[in-house]
C-alpha positions in Angstrom: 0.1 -10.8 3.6 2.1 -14.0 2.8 5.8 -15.0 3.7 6.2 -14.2 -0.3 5.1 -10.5 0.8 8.6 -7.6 0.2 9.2 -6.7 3.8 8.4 -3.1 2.9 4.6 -4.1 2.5 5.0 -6.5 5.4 6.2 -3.5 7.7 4.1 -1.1 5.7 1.1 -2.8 7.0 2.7 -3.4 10.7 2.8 0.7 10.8 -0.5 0.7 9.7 -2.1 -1.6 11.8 -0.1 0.3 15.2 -0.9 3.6 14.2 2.9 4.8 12.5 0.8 6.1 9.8 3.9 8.5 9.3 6.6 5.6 8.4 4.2 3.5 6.8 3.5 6.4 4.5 7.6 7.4 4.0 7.8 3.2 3.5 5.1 2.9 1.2 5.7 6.2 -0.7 9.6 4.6 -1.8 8.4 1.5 -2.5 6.0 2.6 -5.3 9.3 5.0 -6.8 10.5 1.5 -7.4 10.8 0.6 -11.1 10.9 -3.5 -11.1 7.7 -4.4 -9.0 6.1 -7.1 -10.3 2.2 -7.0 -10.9 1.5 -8.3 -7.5 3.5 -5.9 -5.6 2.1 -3.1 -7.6 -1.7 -4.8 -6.9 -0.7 -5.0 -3.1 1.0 -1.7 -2.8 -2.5 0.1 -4.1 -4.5 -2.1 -1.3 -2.1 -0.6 1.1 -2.4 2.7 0.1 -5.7 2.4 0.1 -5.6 1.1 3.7 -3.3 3.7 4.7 -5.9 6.2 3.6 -8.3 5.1 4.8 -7.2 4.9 8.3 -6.3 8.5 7.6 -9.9 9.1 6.7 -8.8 10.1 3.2 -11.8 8.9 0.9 -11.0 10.6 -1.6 -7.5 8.6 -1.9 -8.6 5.9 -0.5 -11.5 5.4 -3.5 -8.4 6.2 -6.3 -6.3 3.8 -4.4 -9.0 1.2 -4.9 -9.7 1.7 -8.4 -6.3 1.6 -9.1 -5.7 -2.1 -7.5 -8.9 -2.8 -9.1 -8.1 -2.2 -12.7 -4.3 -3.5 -12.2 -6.0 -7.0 -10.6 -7.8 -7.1 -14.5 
């Protein structure tokens, strides 16, 4: 993530990476409710979703959470 990053996905992905699964999820889940991301938050807040589950070995999410960022990168 770049300087340019919100610091929700910034400290999203901070939680992630120490194992606060629990507030990255709370963080991530109200940033999504937002109504004026742009198309690169909305890309980078599926790959962290996606990350999120999959550290919660949720494949199931993880695999819509990917398909999602995919077909919002087009």
């Amino acid at each position: 993530m770049s300087d340019l990053e919100p610091k929700e996905l910034v400290n999203a992905k901070e939680s992630i990476e120490h194992g606060r699964f629990d507030d990255a999820s709370q963080v991530l889940k109200d940033f999504g409710e937002r109504k004026d991301l742009s198309h690169y938050e909305q890309v980078s807040y599926y790959i962290l979703m996606g990350f999120l589950s999959d550290k919660l070995k949720d494949k199931e999410t993880l695999l819509d959470y990917a398909e999602k960022a995919y077909q919002a990168s087009q």
